[in-house]
Residue frames as qw, qx, qy, qz and C-alpha x, y, z in Angstrom:
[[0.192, -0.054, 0.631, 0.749, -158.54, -46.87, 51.25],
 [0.002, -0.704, -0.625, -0.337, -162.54, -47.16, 50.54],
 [0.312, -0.700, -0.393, 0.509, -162.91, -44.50, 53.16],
 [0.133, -0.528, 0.247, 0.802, -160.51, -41.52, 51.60],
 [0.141, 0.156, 0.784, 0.584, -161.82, -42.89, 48.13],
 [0.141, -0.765, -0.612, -0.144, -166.00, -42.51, 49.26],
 [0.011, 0.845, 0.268, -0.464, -165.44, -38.81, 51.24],
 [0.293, -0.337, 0.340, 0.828, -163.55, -37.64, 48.34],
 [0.069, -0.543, -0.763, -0.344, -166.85, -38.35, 46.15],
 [0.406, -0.650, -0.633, 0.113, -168.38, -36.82, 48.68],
 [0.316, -0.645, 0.014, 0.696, -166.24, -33.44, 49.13],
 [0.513, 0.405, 0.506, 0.562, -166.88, -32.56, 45.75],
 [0.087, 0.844, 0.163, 0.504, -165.71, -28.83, 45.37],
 [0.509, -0.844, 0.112, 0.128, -164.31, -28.75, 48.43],
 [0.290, 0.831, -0.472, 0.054, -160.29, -27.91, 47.62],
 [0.263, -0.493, 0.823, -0.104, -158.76, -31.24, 49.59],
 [0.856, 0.179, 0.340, -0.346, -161.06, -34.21, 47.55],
 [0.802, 0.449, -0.391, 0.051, -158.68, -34.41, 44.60],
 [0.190, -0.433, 0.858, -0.200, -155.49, -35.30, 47.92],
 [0.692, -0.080, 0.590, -0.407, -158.27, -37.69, 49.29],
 [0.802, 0.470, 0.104, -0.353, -158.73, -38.96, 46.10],
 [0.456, 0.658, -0.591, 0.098, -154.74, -39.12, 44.87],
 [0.352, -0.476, 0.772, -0.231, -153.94, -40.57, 48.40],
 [0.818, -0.115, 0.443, -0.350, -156.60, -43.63, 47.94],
 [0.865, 0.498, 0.017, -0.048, -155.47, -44.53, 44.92],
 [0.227, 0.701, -0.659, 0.150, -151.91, -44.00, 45.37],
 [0.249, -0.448, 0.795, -0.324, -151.61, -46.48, 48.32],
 [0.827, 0.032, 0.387, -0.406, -153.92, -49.27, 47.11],
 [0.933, 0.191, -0.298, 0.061, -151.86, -51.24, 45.10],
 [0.196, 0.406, -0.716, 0.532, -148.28, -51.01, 47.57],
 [0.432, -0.123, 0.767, -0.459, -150.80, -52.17, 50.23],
 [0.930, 0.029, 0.168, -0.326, -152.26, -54.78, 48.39],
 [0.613, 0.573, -0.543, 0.027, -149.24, -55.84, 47.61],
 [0.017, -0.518, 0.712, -0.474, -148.19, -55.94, 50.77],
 [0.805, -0.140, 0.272, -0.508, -151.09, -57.81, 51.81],
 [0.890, 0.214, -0.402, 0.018, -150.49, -60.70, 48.65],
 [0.323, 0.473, -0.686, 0.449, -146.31, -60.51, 50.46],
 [0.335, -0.339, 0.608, -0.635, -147.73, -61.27, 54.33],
 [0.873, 0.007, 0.060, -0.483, -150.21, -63.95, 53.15],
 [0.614, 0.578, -0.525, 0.112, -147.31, -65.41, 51.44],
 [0.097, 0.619, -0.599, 0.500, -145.44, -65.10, 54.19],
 [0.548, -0.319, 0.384, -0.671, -147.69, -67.07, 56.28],
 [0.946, 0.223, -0.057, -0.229, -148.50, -69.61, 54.59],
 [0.608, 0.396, -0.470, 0.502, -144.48, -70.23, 54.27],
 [0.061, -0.452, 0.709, -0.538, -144.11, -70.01, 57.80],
 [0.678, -0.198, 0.416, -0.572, -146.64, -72.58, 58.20],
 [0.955, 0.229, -0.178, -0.058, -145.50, -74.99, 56.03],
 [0.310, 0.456, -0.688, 0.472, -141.58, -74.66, 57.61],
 [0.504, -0.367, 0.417, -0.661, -143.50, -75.18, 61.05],
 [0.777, 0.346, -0.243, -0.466, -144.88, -78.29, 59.64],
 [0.826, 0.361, -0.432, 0.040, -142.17, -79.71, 58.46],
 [0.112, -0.416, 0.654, -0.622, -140.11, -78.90, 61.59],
 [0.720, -0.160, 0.228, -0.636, -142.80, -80.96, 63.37],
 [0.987, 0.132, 0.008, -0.094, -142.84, -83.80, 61.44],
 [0.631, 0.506, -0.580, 0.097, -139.52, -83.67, 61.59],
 [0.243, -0.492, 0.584, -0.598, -139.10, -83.99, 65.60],
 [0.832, -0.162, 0.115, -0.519, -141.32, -86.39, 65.15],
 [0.917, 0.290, -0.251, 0.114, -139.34, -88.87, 63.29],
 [0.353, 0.534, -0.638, 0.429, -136.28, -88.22, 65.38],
 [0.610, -0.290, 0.393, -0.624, -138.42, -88.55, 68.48],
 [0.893, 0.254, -0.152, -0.338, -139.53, -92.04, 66.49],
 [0.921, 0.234, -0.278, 0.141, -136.31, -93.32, 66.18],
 [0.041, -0.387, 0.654, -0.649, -134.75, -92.57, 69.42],
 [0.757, -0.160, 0.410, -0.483, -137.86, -94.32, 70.74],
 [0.886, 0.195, -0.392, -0.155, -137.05, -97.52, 68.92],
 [0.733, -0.565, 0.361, 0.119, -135.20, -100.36, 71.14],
 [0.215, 0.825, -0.507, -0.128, -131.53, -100.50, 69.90],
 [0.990, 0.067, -0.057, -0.108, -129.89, -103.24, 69.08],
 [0.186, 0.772, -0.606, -0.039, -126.46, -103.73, 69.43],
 [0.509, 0.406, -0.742, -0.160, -124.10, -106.59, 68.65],
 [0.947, -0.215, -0.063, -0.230, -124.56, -110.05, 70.09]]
């Protein structure tokens, strides 16, 4: 995005700077969006991971306890 944004600056007069120029700006907010959506996304797959964990744990926990049964 900086890239197409800085040679369009740079290509001034040349006949393809205003594309370079429409493209950068067109696609920088759908891909920062996309970015916010994937960070998101991560962060929610690391907190389900987590919890999964802690949940094995506790089943793990109480399968390891000695059982009692009746007398």
């Amino acid at each position: 995005m900086n890239t197409s944004t800085t040679v369009s600056g740079q290509l001034t007069g040349w006949s393809i700077a205003g594309g370079l120029s429409q493209l950068g700006n067109g696609w920088s907010q759908p891909l920062t969006n996309l970015q916010q959506r994937l960070a998101s996304t991560s962060t929610n797959l690391n907190a389900n991971a987590a919890s999964h964990e802690h949940n094995d744990r506790a089943v793990a926990g109480a399968w390891a306890a000695p059982q009692q049964g009746p007398e």
